[in-house]
C-alpha positions in Angstrom: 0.0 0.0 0.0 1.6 3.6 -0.7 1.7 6.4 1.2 -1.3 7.9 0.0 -3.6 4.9 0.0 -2.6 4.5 3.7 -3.1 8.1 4.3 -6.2 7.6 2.7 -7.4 5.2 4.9 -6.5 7.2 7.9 -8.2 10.0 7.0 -11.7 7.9 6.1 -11.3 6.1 10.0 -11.0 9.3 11.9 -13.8 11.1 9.6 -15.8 7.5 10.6 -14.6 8.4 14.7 -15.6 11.9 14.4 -19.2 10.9 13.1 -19.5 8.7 15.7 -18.6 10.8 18.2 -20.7 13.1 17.7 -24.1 11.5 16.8 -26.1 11.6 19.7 -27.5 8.9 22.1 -30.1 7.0 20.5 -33.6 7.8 21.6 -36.5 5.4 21.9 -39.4 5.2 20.3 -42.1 7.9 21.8 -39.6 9.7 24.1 -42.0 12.8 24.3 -40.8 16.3 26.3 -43.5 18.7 27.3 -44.3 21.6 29.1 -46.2 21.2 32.8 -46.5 24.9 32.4 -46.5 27.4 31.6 -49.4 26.6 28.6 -49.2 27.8 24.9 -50.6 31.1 25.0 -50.4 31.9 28.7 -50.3 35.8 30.1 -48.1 35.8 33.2 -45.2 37.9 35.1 -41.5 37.6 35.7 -39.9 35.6 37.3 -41.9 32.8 35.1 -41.7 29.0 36.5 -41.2 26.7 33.8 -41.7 23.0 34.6 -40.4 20.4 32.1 -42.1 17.0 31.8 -40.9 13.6 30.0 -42.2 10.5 29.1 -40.5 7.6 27.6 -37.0 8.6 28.9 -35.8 9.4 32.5 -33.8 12.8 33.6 -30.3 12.2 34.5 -27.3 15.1 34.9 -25.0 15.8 32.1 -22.4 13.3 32.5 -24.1 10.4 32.9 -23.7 7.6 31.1 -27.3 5.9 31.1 -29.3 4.8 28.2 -32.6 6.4 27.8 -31.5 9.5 30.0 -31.1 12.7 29.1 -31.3 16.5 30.9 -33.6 19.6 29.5 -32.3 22.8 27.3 -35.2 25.4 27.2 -34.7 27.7 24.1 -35.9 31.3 24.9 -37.6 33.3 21.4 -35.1 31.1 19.0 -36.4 30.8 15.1 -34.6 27.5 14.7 -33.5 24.7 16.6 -30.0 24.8 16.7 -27.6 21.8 15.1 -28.3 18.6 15.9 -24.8 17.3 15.3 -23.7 19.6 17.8 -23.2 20.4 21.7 -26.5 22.7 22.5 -25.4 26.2 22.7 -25.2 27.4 25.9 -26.3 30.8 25.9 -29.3 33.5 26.8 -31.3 31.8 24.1 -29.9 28.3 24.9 -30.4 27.5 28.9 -28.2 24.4 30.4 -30.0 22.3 33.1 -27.2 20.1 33.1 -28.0 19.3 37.0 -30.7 17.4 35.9 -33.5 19.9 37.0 -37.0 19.5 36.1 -38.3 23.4 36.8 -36.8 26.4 37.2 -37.6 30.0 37.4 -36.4 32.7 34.6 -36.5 36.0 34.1 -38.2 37.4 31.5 -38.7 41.1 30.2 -42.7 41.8 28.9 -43.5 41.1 26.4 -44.2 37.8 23.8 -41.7 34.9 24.0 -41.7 31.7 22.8 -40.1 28.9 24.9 -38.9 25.1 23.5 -37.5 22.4 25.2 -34.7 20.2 23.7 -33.5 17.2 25.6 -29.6 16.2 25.5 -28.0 13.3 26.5 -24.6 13.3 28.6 -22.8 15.3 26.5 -25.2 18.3 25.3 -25.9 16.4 22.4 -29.3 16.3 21.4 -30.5 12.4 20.7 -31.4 10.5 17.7 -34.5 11.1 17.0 -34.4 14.0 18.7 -36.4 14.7 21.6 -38.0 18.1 21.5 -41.0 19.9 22.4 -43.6 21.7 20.4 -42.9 25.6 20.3 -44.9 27.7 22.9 -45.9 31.2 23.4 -46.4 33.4 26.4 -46.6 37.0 27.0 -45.3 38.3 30.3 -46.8 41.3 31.6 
């Protein structure tokens, strides 16, 4: 084999690793996330209390290596989901709750937002299928 069919090779295994490494954990069938509250279309104030529900999958922190587990993103007034080849961004638009919470309180200025939930396995990666919620809208007052 020369140089270049070896390098070849190489190249095509650590593409192959790459891939793998960053597909995420497989979801199964049905895994649903939801919102408790608040409801689509819901007038309330700041601080809002957002309760995340599941079905199908368990919650488990960031880091955890257990299949069917995974730990909530809420996406604040984003137009897309983000990549789902990707780490969730962890930003003002992308919140982290890597602890493995399951409601938190956020502050939010008046107005209409929309709010989506994005579940990601132990290493922000969102699953396969992924596991996301319908898009909802509040107005905080």
């Amino acid at each position: 084999m020369s140089a270049k069919q070896i390098s070849l090779v190489i190249g095509v295994a650590l593409y192959a690793l790459l891939a793998v490494s960053w597909a995420g954990m497989p979801a199964p069938d049905g895994a649903k996330v939801y919102f408790i509250s608040p409801t689509d279309g819901e007038t309330l104030s700041s601080p809002v209390t957002v309760r995340f529900g599941l079905s199908g999958m368990g919650v488990a922190p960031a880091g955890t290596d257990k299949e069917n587990t995974g730990h909530h993103h809420l996406l604040i007034d984003v137009d897309e989901l983000p990549a789902l080849d990707r780490p969730v961004p962890k930003d003002e638009k992308h919140m982290h709750f890597g602890g493995g919470q399951t409601e938190a309180s956020i502050e939010l200025t008046p107005g209409k937002h929309t709010l989506q939930l994005l579940l990601g396995d132990m290493n922000h990666m969102p699953h396969d299928p992924a596991v996301v919620s319908e898009k909802i809208t509040v107005e905080v007052k």
